[in-house]
C-alpha positions in Angstrom: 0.1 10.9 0.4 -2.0 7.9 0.4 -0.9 4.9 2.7 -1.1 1.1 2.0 -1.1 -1.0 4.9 -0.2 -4.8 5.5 -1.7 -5.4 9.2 -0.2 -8.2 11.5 1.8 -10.2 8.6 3.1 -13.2 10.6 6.5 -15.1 9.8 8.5 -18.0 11.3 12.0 -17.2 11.3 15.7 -16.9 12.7 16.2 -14.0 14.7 18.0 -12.9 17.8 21.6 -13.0 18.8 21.4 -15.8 21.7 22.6 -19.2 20.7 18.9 -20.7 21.4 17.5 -18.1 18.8 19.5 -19.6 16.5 18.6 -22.9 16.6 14.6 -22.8 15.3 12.6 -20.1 13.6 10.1 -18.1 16.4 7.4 -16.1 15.4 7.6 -12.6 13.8 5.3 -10.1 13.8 5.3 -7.5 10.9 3.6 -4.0 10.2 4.1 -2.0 6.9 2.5 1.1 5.9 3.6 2.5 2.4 3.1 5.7 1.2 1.7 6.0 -2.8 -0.1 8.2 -4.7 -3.1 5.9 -5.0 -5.2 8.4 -7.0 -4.6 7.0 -10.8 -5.7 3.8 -9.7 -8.6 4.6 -8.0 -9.7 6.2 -11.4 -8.8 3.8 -13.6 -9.8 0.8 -11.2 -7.3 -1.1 -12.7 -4.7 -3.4 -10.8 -1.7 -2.4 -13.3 -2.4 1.3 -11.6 -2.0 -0.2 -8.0 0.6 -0.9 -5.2 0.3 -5.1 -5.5 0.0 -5.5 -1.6 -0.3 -9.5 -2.0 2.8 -9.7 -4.2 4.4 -7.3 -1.6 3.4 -9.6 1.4 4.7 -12.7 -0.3 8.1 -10.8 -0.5 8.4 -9.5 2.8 7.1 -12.6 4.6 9.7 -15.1 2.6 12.8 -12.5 2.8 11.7 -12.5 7.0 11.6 -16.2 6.8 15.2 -16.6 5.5 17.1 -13.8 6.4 18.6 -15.1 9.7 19.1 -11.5 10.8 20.9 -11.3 14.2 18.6 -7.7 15.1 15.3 -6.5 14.7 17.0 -3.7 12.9 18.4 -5.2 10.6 15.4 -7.2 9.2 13.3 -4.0 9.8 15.6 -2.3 7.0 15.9 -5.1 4.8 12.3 -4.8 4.4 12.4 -1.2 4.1 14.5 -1.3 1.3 12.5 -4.2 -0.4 9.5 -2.1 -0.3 11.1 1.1 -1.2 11.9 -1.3 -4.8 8.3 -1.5 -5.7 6.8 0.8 -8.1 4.5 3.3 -6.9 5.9 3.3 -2.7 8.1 6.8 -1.6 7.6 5.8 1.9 7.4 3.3 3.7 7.2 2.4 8.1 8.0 -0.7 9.2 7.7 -2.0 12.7 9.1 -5.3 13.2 8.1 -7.1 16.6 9.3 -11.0 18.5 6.5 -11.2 20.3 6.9 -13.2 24.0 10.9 -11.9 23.4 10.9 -10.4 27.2 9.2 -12.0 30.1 5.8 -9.4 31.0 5.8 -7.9 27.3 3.6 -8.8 25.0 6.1 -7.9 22.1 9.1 -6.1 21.3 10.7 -4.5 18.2 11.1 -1.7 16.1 9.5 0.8 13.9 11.7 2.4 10.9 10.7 5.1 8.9 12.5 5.3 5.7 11.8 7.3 2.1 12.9 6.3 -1.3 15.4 9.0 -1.2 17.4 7.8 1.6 
């Protein structure tokens, strides 16, 4: 299976279950690699035959931006299941990262693995 990746797509958002998360968006870090047969477009070179990675970006960075999730889970699966809706992805791995979270670490998160028939 080919993959489609989106590499380092950075939101502002509500996330976390203190009360000072939930006062003002922080910074989210997201990774998505989707799973598609990419051969039909790459003989037809024509968009209609591809994954639309830009469209799929604006989706996942918007839904990241106003879900208010309480876990890194949570928002990991929501996009999951986003992706899973467009034509084309059987699989997709997100990893879902609030980077500066915890003092010494660079970021922490999650990484989900989910297929569309899950």
């Amino acid at each position: 299976m080919d993959k489609i990746f989106i590499k380092d797509l950075l939101a502002r958002g509500i996330i976390g279950v203190h009360d000072w998360e939930r006062e003002k968006p922080q910074d989210i870090l997201i990774n998505v690699t989707a799973f598609a047969d990419t051969r039909r477009a790459a003989e037809t070179d024509n968009i209609a035959d591809c994954v639309d990675y830009s469209a799929l970006a604006k989706k996942i960075q918007a839904h990241a931006e106003t879900a208010a999730r309480f876990t890194v889970e949570a928002l990991a699966n929501d996009l999951a299941k986003l992706c899973l809706e467009q034509k084309g992805i059987n699989k997709v791995i997100v990893r879902v990262e609030k980077p500066g979270a915890v003092r010494s670490a660079q970021s922490v998160g999650v990484e989900i693995e989910r297929g569309r028939d899950e």
